[in-house]
PyMOL Python script that loads the backbone (N, CA, C, O; Angstrom):
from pymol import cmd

cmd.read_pdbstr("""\
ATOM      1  N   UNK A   1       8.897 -12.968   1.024  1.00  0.00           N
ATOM      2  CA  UNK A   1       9.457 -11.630   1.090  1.00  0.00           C
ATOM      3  C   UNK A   1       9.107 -11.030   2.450  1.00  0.00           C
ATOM      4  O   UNK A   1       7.944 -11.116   2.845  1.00  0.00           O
ATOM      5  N   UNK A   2      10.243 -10.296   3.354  1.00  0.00           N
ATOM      6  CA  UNK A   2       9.904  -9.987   4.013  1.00  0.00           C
ATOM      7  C   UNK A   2       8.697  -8.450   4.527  1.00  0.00           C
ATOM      8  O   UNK A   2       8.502  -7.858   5.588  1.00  0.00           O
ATOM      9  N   UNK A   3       8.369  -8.373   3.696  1.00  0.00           N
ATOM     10  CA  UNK A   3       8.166  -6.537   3.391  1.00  0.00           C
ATOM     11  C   UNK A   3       6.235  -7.497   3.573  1.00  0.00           C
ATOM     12  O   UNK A   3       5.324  -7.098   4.298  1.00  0.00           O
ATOM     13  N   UNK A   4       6.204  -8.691   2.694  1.00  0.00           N
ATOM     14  CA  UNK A   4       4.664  -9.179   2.588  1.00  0.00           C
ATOM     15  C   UNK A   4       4.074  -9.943   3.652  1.00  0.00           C
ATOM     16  O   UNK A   4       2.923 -10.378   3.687  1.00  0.00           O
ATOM     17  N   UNK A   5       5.337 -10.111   4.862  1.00  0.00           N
ATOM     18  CA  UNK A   5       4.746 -11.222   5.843  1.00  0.00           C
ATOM     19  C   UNK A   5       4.856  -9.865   6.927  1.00  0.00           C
ATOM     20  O   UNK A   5       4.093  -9.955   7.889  1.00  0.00           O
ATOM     21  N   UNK A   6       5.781  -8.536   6.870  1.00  0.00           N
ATOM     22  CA  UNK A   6       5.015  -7.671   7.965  1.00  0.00           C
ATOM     23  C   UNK A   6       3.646  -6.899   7.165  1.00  0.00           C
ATOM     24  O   UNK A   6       2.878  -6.215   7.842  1.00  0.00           O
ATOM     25  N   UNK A   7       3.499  -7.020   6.158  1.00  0.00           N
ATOM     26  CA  UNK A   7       2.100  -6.523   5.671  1.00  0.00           C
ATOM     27  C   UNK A   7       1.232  -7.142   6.310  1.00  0.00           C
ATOM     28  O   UNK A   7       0.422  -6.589   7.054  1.00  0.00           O
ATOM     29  N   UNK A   8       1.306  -8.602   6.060  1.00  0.00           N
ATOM     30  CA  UNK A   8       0.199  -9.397   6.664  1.00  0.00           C
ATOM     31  C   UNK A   8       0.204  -9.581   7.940  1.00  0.00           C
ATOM     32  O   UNK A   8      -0.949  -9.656   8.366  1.00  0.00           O
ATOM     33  N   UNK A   9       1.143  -9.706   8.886  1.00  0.00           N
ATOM     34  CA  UNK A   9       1.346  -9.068  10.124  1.00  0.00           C
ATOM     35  C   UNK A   9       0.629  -7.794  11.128  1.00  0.00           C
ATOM     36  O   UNK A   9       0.073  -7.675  12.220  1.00  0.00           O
ATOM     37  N   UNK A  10       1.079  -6.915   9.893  1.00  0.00           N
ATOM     38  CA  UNK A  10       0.702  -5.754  10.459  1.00  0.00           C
ATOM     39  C   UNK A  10      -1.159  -5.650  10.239  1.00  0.00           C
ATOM     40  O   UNK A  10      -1.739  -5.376  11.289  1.00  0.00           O
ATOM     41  N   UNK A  11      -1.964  -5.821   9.147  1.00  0.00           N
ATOM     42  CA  UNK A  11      -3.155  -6.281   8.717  1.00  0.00           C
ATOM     43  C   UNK A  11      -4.182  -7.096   9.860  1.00  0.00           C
ATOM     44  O   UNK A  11      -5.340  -6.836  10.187  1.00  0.00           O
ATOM     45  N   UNK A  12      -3.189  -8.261  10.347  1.00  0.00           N
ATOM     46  CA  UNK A  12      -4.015  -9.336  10.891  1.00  0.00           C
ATOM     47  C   UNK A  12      -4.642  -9.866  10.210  1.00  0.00           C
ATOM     48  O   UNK A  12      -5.845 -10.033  10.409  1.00  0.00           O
ATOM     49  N   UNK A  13      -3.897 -10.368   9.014  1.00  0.00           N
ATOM     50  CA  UNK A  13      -5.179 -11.150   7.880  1.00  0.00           C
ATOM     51  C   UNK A  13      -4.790 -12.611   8.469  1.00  0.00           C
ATOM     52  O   UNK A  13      -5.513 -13.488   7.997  1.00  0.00           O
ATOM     53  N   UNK A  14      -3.969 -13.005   9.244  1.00  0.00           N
ATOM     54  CA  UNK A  14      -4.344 -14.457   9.540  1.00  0.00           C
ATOM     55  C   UNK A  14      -4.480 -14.266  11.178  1.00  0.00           C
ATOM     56  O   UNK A  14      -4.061 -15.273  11.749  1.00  0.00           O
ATOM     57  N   UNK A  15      -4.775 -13.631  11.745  1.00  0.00           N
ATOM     58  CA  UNK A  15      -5.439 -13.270  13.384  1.00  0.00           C
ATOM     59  C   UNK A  15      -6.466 -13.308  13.350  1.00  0.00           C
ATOM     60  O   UNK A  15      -6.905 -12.267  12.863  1.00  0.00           O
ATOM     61  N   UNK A  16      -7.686 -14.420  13.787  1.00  0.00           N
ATOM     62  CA  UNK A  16      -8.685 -14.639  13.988  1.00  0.00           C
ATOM     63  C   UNK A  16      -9.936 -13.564  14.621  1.00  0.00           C
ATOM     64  O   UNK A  16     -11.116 -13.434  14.293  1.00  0.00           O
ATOM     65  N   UNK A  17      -9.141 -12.912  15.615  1.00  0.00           N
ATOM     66  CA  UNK A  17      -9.353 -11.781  16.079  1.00  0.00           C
ATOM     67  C   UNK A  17      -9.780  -9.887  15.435  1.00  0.00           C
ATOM     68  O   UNK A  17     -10.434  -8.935  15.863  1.00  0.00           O
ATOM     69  N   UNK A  18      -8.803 -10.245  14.021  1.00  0.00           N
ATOM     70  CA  UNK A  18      -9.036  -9.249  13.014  1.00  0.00           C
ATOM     71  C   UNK A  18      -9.970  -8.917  12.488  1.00  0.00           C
ATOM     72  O   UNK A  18     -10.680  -9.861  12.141  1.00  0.00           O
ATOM     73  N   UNK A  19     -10.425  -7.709  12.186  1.00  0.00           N
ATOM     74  CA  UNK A  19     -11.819  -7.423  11.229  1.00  0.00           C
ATOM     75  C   UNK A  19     -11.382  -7.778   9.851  1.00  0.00           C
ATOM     76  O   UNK A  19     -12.167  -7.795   8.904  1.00  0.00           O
ATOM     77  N   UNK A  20     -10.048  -8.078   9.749  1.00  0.00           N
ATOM     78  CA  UNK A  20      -9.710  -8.611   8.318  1.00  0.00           C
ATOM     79  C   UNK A  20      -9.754  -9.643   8.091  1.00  0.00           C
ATOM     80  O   UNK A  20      -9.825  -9.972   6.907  1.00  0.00           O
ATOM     81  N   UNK A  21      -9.729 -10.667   9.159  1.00  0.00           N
ATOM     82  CA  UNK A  21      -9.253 -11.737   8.788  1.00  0.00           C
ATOM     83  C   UNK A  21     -10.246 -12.904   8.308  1.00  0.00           C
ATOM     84  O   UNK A  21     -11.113 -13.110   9.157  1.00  0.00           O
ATOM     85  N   UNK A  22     -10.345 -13.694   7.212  1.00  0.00           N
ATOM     86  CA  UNK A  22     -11.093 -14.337   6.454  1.00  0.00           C
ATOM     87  C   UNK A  22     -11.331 -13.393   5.115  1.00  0.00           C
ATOM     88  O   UNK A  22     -11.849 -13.981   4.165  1.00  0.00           O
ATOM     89  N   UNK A  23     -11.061 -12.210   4.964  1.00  0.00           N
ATOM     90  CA  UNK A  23     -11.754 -11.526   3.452  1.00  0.00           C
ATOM     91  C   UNK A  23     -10.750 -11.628   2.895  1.00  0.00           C
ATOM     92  O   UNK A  23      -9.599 -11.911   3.227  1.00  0.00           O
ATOM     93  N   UNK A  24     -11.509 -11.245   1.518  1.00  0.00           N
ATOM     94  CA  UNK A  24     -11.071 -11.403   0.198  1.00  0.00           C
ATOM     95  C   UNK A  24      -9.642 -10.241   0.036  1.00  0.00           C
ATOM     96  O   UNK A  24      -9.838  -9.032   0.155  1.00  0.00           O
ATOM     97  N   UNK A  25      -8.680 -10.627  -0.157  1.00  0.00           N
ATOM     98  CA  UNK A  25      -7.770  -9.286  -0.528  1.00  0.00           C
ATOM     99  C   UNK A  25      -6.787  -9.511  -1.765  1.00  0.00           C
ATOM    100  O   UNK A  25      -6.054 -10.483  -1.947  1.00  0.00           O
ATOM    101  N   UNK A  26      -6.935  -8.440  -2.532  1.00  0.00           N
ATOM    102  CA  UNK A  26      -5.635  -8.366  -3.323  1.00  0.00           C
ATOM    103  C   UNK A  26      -4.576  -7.737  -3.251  1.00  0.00           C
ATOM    104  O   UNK A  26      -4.710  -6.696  -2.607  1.00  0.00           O
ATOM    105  N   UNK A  27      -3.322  -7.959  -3.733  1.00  0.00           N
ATOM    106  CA  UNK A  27      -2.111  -7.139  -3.480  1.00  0.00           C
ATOM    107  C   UNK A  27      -1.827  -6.686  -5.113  1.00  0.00           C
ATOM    108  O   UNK A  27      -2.079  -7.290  -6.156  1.00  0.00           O
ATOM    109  N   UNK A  28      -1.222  -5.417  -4.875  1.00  0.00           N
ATOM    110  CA  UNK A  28      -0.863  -4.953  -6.371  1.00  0.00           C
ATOM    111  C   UNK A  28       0.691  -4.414  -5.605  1.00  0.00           C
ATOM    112  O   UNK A  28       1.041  -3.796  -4.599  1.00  0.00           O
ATOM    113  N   UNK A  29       1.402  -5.180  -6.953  1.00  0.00           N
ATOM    114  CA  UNK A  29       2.763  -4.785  -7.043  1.00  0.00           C
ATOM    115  C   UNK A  29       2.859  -3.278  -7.782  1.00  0.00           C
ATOM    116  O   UNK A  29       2.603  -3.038  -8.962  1.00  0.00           O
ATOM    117  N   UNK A  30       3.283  -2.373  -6.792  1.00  0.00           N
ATOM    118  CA  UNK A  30       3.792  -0.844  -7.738  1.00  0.00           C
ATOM    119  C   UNK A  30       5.558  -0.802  -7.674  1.00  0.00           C
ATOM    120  O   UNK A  30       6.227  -1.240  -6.738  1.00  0.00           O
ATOM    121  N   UNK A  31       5.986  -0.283  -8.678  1.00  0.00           N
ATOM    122  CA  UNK A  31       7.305  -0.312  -8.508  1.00  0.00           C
ATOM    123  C   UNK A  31       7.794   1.003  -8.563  1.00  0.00           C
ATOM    124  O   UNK A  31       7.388   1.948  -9.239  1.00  0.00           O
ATOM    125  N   UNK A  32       8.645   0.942  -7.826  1.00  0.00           N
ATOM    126  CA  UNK A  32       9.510   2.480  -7.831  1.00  0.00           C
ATOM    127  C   UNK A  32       8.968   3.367  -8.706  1.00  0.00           C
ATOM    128  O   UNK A  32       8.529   2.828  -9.722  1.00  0.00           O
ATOM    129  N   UNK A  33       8.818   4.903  -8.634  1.00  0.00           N
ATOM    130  CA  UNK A  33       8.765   5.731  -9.444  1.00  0.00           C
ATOM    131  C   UNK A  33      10.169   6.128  -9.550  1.00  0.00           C
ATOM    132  O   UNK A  33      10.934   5.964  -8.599  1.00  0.00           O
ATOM    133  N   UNK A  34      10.656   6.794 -10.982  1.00  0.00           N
ATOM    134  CA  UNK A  34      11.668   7.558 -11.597  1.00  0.00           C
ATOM    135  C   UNK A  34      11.061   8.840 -10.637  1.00  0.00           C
ATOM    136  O   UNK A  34       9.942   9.121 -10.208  1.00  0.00           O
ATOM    137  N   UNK A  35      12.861   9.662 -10.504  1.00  0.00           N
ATOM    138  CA  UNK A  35      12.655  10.956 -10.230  1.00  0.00           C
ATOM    139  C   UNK A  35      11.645  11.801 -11.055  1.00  0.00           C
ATOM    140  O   UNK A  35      10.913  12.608 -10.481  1.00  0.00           O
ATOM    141  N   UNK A  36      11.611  11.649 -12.169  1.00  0.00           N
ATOM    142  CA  UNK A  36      10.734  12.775 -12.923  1.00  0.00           C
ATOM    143  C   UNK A  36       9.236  12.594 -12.413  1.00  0.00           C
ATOM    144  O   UNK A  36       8.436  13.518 -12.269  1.00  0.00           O
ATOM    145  N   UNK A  37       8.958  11.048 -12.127  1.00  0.00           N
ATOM    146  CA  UNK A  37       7.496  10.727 -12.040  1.00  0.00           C
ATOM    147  C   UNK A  37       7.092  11.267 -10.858  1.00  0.00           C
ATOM    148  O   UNK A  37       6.041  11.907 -10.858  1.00  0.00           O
ATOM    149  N   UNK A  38       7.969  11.087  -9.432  1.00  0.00           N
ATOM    150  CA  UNK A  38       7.597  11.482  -8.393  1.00  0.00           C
ATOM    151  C   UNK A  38       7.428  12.735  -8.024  1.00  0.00           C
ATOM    152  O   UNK A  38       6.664  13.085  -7.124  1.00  0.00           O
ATOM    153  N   UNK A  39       8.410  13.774  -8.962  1.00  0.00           N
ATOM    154  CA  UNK A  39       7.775  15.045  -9.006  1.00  0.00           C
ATOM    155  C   UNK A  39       6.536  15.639  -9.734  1.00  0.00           C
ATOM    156  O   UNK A  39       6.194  16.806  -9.546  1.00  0.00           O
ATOM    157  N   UNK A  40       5.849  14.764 -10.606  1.00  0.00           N
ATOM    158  CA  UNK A  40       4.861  14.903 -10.945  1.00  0.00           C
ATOM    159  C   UNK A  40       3.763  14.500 -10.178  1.00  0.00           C
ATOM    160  O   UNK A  40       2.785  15.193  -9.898  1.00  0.00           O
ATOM    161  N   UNK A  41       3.992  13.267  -9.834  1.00  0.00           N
ATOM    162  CA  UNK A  41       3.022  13.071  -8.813  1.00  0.00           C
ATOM    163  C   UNK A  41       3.026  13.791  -7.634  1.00  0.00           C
ATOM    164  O   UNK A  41       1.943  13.693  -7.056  1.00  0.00           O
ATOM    165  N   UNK A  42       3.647  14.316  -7.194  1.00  0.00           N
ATOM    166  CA  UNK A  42       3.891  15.131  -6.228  1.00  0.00           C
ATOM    167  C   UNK A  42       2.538  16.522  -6.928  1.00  0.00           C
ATOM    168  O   UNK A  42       1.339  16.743  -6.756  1.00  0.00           O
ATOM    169  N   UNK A  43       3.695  17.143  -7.749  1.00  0.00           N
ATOM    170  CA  UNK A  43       2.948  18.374  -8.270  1.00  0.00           C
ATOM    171  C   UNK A  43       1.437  18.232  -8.414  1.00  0.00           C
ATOM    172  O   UNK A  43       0.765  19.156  -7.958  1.00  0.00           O
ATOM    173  N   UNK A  44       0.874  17.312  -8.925  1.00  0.00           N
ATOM    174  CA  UNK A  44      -0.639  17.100  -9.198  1.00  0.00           C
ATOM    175  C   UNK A  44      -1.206  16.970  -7.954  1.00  0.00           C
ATOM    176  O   UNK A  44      -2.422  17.133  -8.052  1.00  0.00           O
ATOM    177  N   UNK A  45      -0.852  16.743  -6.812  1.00  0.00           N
ATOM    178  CA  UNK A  45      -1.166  16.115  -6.010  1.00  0.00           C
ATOM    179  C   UNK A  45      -1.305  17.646  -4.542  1.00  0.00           C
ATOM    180  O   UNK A  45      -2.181  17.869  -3.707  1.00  0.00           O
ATOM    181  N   UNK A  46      -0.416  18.129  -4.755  1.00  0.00           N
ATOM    182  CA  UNK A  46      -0.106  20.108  -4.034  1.00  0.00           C
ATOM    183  C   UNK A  46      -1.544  20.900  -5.082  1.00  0.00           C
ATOM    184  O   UNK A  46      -2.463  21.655  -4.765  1.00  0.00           O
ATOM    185  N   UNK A  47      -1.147  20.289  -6.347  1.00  0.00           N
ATOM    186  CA  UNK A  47      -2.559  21.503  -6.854  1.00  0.00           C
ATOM    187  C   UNK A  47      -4.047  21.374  -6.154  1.00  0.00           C
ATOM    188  O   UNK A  47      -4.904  22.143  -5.721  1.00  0.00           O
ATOM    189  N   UNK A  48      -3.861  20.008  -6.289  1.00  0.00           N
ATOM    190  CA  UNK A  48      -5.507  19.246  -5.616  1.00  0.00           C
ATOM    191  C   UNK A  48      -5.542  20.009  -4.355  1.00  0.00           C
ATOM    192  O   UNK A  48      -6.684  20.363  -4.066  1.00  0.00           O
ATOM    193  N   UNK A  49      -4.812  20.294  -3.686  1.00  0.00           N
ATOM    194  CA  UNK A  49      -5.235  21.139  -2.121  1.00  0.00           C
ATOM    195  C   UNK A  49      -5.248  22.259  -2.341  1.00  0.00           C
ATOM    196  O   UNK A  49      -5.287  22.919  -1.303  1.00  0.00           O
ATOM    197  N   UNK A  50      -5.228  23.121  -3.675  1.00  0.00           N
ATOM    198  CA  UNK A  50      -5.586  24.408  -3.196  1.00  0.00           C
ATOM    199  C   UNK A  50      -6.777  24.912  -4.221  1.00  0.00           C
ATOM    200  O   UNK A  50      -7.302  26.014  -4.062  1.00  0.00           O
TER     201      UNK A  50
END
""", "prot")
cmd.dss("prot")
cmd.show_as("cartoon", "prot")
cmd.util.cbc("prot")
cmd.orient("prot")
């Protein structure tokens, strides 16, 4: 997938040079939120700052 080789790209998890590179990492798949969810998450998220 292209979206996981500029992740790892962008990371430097295989650049020797990286502070990442050799550790342990996991990836978690999130999938789209529904409109309703993202305004919730949104909303919870505006209260926390004030």
């Amino acid at each position: 997938m292209v979206s996981e080789r500029l992740l790892h790209d962008f990371l430097g998890l295989n650049d020797y040079s990286s502070p990442l590179y050799g550790r342990i990492y996991e990836e978690v798949e999130v999938k789209p939120f529904t409109r309703e969810l993202s305004r919730e998450f949104l909303r919870r998220g505006f209260e926390k700052l004030t």
